[in-house]
Rosetta silent file (secondary structure, phi, psi, omega in degrees, C-alpha in Angstrom):
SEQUENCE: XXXXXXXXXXXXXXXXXXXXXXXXXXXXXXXXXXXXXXXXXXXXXXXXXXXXXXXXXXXXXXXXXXXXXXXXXXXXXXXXXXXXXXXXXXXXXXXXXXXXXXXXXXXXXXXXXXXXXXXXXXXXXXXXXXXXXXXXXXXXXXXXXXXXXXXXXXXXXXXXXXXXXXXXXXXXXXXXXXXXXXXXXXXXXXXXXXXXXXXXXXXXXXXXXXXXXXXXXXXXXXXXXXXXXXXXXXXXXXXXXXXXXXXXXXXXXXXXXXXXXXXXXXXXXXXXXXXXXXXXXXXXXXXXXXX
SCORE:     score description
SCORE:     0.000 S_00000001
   1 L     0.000  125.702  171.480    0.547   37.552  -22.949 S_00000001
   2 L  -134.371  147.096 -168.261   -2.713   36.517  -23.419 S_00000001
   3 L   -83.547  146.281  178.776   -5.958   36.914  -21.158 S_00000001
   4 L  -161.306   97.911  163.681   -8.311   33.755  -21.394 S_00000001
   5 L   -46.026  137.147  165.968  -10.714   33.409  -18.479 S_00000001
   6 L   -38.814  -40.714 -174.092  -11.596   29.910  -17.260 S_00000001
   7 L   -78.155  -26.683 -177.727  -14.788   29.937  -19.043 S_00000001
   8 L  -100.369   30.522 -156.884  -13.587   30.391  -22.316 S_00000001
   9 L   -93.360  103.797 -165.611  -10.901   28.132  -21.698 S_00000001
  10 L  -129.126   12.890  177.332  -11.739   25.412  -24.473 S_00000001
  11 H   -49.108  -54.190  165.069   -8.610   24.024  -25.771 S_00000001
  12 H   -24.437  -47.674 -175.747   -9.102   21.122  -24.164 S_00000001
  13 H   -60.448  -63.228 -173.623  -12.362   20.304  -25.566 S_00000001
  14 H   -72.221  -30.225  156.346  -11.354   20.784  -29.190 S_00000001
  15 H   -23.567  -73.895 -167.341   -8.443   18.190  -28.586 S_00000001
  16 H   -33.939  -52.888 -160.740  -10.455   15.725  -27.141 S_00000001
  17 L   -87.715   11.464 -146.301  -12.714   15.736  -30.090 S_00000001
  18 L  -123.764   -7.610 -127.881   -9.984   15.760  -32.654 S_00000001
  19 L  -121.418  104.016  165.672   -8.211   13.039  -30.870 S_00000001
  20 L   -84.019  168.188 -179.736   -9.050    9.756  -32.835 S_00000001
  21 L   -96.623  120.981 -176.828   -8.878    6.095  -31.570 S_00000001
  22 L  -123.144  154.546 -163.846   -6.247    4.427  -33.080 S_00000001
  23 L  -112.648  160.345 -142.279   -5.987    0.575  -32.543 S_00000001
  24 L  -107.769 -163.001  177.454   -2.541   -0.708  -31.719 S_00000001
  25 L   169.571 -177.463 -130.380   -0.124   -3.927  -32.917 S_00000001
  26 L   -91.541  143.001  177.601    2.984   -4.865  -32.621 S_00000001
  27 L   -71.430 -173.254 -163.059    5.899   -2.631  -31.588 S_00000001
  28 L  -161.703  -36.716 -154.009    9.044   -2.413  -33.530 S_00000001
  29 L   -91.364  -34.152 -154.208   10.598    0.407  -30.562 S_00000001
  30 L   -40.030  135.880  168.667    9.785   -2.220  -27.531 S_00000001
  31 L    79.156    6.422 -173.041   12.355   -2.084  -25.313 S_00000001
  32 L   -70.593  112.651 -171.638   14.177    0.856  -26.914 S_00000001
  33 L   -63.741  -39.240  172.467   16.127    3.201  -24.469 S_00000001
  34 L  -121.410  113.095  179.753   15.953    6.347  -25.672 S_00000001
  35 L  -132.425  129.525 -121.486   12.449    7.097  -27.810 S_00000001
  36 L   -68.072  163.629  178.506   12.032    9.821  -29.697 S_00000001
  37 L   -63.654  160.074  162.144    8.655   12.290  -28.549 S_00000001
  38 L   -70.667  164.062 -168.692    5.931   11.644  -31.243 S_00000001
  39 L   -62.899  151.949 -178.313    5.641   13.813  -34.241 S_00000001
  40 L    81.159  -14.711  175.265    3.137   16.811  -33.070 S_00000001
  41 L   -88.538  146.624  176.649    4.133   16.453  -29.613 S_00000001
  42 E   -83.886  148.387  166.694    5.539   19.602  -28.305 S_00000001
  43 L  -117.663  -10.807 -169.279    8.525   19.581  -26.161 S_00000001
  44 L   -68.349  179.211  146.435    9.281   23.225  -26.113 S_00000001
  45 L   -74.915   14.213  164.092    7.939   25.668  -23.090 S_00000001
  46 L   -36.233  135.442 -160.668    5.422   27.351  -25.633 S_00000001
  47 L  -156.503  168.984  171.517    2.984   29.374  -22.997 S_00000001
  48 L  -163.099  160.677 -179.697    0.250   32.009  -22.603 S_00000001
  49 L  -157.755  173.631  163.483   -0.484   33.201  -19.007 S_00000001
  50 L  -103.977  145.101 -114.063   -2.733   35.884  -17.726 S_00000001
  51 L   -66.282  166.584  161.970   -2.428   39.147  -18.255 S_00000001
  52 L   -81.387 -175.250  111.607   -0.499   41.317  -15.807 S_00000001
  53 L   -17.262  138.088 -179.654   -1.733   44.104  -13.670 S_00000001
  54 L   -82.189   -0.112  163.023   -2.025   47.042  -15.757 S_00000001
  55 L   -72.400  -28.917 -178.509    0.336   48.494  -12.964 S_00000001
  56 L   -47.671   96.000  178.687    2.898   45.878  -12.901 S_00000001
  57 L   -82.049  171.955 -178.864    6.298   46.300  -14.058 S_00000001
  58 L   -53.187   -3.183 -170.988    8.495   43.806  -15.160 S_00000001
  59 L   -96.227  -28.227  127.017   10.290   43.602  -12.139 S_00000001
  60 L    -4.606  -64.217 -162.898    7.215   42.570  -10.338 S_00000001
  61 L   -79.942 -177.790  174.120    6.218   39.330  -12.581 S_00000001
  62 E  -170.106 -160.943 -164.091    7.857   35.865  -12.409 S_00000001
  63 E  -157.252  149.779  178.900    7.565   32.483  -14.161 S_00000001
  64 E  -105.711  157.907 -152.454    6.274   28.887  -13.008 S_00000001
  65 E  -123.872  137.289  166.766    8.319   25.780  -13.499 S_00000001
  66 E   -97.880  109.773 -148.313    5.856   22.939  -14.947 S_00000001
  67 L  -131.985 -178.229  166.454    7.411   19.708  -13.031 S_00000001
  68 L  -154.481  150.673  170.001    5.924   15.946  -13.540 S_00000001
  69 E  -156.378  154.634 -167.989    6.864   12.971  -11.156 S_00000001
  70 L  -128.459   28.364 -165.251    6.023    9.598  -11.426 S_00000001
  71 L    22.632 -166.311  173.738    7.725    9.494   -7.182 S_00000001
  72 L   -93.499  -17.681  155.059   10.562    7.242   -6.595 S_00000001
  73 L   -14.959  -51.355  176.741    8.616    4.372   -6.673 S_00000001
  74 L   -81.415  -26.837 -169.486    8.425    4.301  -10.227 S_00000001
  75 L   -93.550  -36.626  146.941   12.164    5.201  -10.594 S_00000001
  76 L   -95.409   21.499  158.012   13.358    1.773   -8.196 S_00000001
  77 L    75.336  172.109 -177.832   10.564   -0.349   -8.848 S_00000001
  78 E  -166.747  169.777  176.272    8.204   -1.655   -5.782 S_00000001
  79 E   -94.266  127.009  176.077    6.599   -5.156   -5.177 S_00000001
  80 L   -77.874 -167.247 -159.337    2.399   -5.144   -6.263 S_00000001
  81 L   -98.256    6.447  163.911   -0.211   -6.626   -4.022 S_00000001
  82 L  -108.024    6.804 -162.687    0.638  -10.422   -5.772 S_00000001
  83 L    72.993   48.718  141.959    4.299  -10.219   -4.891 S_00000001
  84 L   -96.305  121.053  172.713    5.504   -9.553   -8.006 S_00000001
  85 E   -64.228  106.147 -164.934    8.435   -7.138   -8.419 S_00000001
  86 E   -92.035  128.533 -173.422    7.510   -4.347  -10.669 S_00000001
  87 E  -145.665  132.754  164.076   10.725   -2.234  -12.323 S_00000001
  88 E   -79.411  143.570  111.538   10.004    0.370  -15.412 S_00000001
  89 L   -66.913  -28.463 -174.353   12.526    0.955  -17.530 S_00000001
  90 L  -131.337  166.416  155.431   10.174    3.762  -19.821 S_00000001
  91 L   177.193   78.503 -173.979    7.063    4.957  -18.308 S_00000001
  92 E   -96.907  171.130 -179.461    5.924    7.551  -20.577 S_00000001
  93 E  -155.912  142.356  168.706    2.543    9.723  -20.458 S_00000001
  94 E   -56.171   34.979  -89.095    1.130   12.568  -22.582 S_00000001
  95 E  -129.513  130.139 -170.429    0.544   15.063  -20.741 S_00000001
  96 E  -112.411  158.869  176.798   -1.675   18.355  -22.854 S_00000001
  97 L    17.118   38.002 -177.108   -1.777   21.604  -21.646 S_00000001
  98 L   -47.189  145.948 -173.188   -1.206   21.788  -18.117 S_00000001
  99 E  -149.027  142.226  178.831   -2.268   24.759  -16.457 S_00000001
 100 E   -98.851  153.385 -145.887   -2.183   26.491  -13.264 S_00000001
 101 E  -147.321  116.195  137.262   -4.975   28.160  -11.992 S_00000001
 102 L   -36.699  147.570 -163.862   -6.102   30.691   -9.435 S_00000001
 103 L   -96.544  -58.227 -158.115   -9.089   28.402   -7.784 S_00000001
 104 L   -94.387   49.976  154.407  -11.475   31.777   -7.050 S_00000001
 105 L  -145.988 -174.023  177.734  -10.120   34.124  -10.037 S_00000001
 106 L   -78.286  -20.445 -175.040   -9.637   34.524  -13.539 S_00000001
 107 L   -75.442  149.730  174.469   -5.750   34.057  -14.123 S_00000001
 108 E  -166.827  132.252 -135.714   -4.427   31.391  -15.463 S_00000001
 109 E  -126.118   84.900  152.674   -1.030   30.038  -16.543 S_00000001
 110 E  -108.612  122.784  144.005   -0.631   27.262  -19.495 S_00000001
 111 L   -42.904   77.801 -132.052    1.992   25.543  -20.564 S_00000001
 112 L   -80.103  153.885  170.731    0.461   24.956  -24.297 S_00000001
 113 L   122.256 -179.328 -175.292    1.240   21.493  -26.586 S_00000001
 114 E  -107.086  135.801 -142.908    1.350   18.131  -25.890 S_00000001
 115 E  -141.061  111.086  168.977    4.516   17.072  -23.723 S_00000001
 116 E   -83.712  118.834 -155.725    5.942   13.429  -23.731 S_00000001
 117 E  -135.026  116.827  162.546    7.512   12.424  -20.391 S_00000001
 118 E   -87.714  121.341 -168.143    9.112    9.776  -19.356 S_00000001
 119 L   -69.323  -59.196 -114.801    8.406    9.072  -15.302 S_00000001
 120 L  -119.431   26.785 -156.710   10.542    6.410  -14.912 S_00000001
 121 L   -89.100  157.638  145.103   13.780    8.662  -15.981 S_00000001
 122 L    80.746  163.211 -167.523   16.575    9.649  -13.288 S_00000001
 123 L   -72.378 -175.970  179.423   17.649    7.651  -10.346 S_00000001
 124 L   -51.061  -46.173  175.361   15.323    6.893   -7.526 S_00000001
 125 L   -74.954    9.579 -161.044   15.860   10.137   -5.264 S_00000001
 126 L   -87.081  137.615  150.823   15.932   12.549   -8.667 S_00000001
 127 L   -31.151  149.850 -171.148   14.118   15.351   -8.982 S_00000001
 128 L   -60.802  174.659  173.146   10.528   15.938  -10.786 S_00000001
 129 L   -96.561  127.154 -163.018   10.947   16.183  -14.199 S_00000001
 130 L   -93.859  155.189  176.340   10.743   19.561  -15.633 S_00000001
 131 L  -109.704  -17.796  171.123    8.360   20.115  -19.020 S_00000001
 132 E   163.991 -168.240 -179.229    9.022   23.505  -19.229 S_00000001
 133 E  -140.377  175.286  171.893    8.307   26.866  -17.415 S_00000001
 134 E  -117.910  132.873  151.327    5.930   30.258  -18.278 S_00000001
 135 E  -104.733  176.464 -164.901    7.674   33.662  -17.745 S_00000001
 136 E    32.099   95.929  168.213    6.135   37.138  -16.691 S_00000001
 137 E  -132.961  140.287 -166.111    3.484   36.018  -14.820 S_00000001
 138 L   -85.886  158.328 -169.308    1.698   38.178  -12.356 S_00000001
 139 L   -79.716  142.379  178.597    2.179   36.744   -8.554 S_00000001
 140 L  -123.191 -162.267   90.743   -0.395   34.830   -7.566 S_00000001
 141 L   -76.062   91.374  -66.401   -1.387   31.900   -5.683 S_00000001
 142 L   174.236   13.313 -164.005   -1.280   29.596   -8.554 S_00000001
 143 L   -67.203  -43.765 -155.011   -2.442   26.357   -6.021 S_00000001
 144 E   -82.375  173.738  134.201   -5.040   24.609   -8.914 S_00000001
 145 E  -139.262  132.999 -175.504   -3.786   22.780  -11.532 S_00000001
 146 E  -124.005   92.331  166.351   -5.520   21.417  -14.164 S_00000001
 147 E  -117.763  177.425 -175.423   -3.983   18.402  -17.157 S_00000001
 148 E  -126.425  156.748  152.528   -4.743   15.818  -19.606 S_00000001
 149 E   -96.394  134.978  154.212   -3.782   12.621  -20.683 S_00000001
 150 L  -149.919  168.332 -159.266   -4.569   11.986  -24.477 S_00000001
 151 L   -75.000  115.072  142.387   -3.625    9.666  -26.772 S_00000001
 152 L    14.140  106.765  179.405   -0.152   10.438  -28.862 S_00000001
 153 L   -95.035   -4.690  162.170   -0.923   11.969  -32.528 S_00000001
 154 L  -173.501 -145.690 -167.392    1.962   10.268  -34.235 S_00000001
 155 L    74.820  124.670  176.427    5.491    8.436  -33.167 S_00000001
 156 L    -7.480  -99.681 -168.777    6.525    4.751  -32.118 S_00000001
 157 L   -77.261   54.640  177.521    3.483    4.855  -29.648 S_00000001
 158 L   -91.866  118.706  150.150    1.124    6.935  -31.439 S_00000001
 159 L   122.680   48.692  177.374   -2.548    6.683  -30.358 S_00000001
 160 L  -136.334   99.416 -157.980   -1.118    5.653  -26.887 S_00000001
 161 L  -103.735  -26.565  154.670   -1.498    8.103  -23.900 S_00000001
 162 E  -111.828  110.160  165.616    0.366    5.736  -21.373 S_00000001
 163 E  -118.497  144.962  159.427    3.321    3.013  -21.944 S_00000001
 164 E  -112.642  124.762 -161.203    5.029    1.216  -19.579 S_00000001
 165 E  -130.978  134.420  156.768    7.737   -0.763  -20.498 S_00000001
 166 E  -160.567 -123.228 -160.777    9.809   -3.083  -17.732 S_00000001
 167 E  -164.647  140.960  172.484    9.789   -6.504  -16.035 S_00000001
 168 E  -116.101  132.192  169.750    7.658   -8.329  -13.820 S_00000001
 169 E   -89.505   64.461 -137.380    9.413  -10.620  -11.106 S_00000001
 170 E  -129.859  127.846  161.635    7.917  -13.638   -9.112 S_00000001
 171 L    64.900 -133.267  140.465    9.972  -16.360   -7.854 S_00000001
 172 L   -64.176    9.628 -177.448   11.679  -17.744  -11.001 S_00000001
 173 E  -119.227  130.249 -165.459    9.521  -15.941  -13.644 S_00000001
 174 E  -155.343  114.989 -161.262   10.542  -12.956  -15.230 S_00000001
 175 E  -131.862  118.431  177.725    8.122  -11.580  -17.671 S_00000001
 176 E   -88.733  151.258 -168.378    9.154   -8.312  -19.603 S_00000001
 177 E  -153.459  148.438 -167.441    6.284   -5.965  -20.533 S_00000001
 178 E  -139.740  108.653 -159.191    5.287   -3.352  -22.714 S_00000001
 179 E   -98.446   97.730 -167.577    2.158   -2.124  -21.890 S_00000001
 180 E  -100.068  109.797  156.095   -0.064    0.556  -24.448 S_00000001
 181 L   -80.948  154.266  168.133   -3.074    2.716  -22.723 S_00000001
 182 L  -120.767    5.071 -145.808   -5.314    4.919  -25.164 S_00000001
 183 L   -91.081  125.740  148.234   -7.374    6.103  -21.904 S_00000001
 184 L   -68.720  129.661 -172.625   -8.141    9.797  -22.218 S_00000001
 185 E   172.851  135.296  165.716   -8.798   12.515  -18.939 S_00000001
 186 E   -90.497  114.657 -170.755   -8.779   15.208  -17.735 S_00000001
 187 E  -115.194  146.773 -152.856   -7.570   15.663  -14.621 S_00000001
 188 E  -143.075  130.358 -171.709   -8.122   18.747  -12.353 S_00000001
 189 L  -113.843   70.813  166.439   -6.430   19.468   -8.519 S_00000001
 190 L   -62.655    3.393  173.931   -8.334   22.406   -7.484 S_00000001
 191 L  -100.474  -15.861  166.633   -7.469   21.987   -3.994 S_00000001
 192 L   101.167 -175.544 -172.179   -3.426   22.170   -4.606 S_00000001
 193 L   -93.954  124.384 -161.941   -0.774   20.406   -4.170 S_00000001
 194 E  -106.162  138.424 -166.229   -0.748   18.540   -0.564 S_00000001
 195 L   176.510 -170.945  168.480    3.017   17.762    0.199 S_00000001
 196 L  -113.339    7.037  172.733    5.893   19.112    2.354 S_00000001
 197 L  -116.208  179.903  175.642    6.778   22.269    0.032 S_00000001
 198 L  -101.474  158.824 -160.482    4.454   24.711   -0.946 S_00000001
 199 L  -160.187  106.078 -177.456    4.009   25.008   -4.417 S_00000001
 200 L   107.980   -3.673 -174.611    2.438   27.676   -6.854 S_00000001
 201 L   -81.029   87.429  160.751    2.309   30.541   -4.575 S_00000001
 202 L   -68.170  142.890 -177.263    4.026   33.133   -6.802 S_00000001
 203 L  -114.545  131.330   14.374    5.571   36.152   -5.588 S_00000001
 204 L   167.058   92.216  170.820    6.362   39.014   -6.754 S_00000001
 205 L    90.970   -4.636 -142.465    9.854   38.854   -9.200 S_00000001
 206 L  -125.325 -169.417  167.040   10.474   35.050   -7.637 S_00000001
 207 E  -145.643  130.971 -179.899    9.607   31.719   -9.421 S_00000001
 208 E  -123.429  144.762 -162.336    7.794   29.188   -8.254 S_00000001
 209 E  -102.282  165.224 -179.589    6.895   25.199   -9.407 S_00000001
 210 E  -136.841  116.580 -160.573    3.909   23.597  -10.023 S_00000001
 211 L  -112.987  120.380  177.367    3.798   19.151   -9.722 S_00000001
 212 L  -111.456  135.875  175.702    1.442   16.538  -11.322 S_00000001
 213 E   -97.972  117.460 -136.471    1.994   13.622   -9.819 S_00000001
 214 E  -118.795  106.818 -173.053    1.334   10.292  -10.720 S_00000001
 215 L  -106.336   98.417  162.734    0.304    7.007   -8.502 S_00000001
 216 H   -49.162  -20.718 -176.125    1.070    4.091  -10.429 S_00000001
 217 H  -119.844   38.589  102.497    0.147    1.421   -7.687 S_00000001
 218 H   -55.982    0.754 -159.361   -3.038    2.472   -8.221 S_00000001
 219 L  -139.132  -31.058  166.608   -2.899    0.153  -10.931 S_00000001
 220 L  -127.512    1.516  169.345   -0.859   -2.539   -9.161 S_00000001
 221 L    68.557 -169.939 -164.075   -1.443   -2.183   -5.703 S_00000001
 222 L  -129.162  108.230  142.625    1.169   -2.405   -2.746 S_00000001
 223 L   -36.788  -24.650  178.980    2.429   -5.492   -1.210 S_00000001
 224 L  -103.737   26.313  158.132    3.517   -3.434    2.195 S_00000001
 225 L  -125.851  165.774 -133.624   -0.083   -2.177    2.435 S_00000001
 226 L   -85.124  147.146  165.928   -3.060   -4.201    4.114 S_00000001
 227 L    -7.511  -58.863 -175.616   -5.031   -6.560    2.150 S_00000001
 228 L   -92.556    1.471  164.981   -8.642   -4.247    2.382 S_00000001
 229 L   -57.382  154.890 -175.102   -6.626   -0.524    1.200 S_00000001
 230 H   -71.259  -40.043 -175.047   -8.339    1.238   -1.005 S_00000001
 231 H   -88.095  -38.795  132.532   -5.487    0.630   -2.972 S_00000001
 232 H   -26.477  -70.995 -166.600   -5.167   -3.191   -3.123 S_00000001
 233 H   -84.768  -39.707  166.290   -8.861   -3.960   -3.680 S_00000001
 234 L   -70.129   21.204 -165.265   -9.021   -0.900   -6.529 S_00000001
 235 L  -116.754  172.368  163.570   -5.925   -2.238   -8.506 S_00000001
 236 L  -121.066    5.319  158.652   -5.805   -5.226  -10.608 S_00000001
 237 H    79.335  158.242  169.451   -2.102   -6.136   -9.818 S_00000001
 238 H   -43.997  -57.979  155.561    0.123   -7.724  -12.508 S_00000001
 239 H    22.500 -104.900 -163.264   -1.979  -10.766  -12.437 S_00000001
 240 H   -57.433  -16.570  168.595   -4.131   -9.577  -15.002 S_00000001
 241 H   -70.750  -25.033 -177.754   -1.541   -8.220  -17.602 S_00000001
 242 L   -71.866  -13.810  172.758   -0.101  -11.528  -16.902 S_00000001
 243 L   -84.069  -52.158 -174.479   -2.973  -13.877  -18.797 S_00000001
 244 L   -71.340   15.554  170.135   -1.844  -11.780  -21.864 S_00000001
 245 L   -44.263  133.059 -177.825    1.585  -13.563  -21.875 S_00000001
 246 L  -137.222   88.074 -170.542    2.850  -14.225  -25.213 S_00000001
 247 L   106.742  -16.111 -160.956    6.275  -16.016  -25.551 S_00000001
 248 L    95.770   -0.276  178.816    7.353  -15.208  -22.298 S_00000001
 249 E  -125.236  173.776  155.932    6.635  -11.381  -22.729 S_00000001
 250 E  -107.149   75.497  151.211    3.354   -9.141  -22.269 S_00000001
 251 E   -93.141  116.747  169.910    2.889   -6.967  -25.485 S_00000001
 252 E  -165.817  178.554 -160.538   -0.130   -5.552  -25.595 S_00000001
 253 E  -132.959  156.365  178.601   -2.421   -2.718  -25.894 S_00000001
 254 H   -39.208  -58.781 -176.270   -6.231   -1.138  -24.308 S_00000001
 255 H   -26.852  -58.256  179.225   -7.763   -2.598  -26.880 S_00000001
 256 H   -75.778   -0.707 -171.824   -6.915   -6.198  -26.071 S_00000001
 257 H  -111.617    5.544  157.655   -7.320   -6.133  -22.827 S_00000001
 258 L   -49.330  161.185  177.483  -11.275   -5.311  -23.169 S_00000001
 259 L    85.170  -39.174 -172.373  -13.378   -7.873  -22.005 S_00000001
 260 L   -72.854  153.739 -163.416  -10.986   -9.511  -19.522 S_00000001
 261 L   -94.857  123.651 -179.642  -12.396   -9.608  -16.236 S_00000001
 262 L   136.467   13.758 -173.383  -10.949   -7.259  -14.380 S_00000001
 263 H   -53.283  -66.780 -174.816  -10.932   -4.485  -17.338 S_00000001
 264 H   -43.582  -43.598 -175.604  -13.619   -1.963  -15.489 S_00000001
 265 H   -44.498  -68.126 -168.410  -11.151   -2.007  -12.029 S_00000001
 266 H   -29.960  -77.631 -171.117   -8.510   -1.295  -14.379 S_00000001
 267 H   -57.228  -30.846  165.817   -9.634    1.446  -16.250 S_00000001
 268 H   -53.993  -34.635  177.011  -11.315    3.148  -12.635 S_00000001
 269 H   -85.603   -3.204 -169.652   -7.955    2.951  -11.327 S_00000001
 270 H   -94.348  -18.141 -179.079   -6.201    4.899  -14.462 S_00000001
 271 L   -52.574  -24.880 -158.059   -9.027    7.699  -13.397 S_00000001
 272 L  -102.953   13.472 -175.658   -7.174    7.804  -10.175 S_00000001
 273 L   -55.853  -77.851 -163.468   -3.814    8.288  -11.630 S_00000001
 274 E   -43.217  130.015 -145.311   -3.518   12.186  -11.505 S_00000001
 275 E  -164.720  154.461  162.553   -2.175   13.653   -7.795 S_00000001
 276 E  -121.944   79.710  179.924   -1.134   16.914   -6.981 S_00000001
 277 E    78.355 -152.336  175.019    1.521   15.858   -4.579 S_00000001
 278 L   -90.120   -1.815  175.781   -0.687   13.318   -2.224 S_00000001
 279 E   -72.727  144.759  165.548   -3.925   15.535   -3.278 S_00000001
 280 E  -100.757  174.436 -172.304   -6.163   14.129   -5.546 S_00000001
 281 L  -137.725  118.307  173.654   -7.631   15.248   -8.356 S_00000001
 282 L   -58.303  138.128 -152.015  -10.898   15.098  -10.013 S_00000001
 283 E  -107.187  163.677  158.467  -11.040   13.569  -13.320 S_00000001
 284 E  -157.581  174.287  164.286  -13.482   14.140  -16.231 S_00000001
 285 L   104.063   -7.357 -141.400  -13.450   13.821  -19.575 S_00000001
 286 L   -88.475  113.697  130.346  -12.601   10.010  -19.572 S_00000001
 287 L     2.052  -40.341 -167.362  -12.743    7.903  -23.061 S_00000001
 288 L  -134.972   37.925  178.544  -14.261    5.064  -21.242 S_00000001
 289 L   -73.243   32.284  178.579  -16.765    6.955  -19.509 S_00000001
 290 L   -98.263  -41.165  175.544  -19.373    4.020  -20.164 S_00000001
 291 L   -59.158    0.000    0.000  -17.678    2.136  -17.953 S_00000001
């Protein structure tokens, strides 16, 4: 068990700056069903938490469940805001050191490494997907959470912090796509997870989970929602992945898709990825913070 106060909490940091840009080309893995994590990513439950009460016994402490969900949206597909039918097959993300957080104290619970997760795993209704848990942890209220996306350090999609791999559907057109983000952030829900369970309040001996959640049609918007949402006019809908057609497919990468107009929405809507539940979360940190 080790104590590490918010302020000196600086893993994060030295990642970031460690994290090089690597520029992408063609896949060899596309379309591959099962693919392996990248070398360096952790998959294990490796942890540090904060310290216990020096009163506490062991009977007293408990452990946090580390969940991810990509909703069922992502797991049965949805229509975007052009009518195209969007279905994943893959939808992995990167996800570094999530950590749970007291909002007004010093404890804090991370779940250390980098953890590759595929969203778009398990049938529609399935549970989040767990990355791993922390034991003997003193009870808390555990409500903040704070993770990152960063880019992959080695592996089929290394120096990729989001792929999506499916099929887009309109009419007679059927365009499979395998989609590489490098976009870096940190995302941080100090306000908790807004939902119908409660989530992080540990108690005493018990275990409790903690969920980052992920809104993808922030990025493609929602045919059953109205024209002027927030979510419709901040996405850029398949559309624009759709000008990179090659062949009948979309392979492509961050890189290539600078310049195209409709880049900046894009990347402003991957800011808005990270959820707690329906809470949002404020991002920093972002790789394209120019933009």
């Amino acid at each position: 068990m080790i104590q590490r106060p918010l302020v000196l909490r600086t893993v994060f940091l030295l990642t970031a700056l460690l994290a090089g840009l690597t520029a992408c080309g063609n896949d060899d893995s596309r379309g591959a069903t099962d693919v392996p994590a990248p070398e360096g990513t952790a998959t294990s439950a490796a942890a540090t938490a904060g310290p216990a009460s020096p009163a506490a016994g062991s009977a007293e402490l408990g452990s946090i469940v580390f969940t991810a969900n990509g909703e069922d949206f992502v797991r049965r597909g949805f229509v975007d805001k052009q009518g195209w039918s969007i279905s994943f097959k893959n939808l992995y993300v990167n996800i570094v050191d999530p950590t749970a957080y007291v909002p007004d104290g010093d404890e804090e619970v991370v779940l250390e490494g980098a953890h590759w997760v595929d969203l778009a795993e398990g049938e529609a209704e399935a549970e989040p997907i767990i990355l791993g848990a922390v034991n003997e942890v003193s009870p808390a209220n555990y409500q903040s959470l704070r993770f990152a996306l960063q880019r992959a350090s080695g592996g089929p999609y290394a120096g990729s912090s989001i792929v999506m791999i499916g099929s887009a559907e309109r009419g007679d057109v059927r365009v499979p796509f395998t989609i590489r983000l490098d976009e870096e952030m940190l995302f941080d829900g100090r306000e908790g997870y807004v939902g119908e369970e409660l989530k992080g309040l540990l108690q005493p001996g018990s275990t409790t989970e903690v969920e980052m959640t992920f809104h993808f049609d922030h990025l493609f918007g929602d045919s059953e929602a109205d024209v002027e949402d927030h979510i419709n006019t901040g996405s850029v809908g398949f559309d624009f992945f759709h000008t990179f057609t090659e062949d009948g497919a979309v392979d492509v990468c961050q890189t290539e898709l600078k310049g195209a107009e409709g880049y900046r929405t894009l990347v402003h809507a991957l800011w808005t990825l990270g959820h707690l539940g329906e809470g949002h979360c404020e991002v920093s940190q972002q790789s394209s913070l120019d933009l």
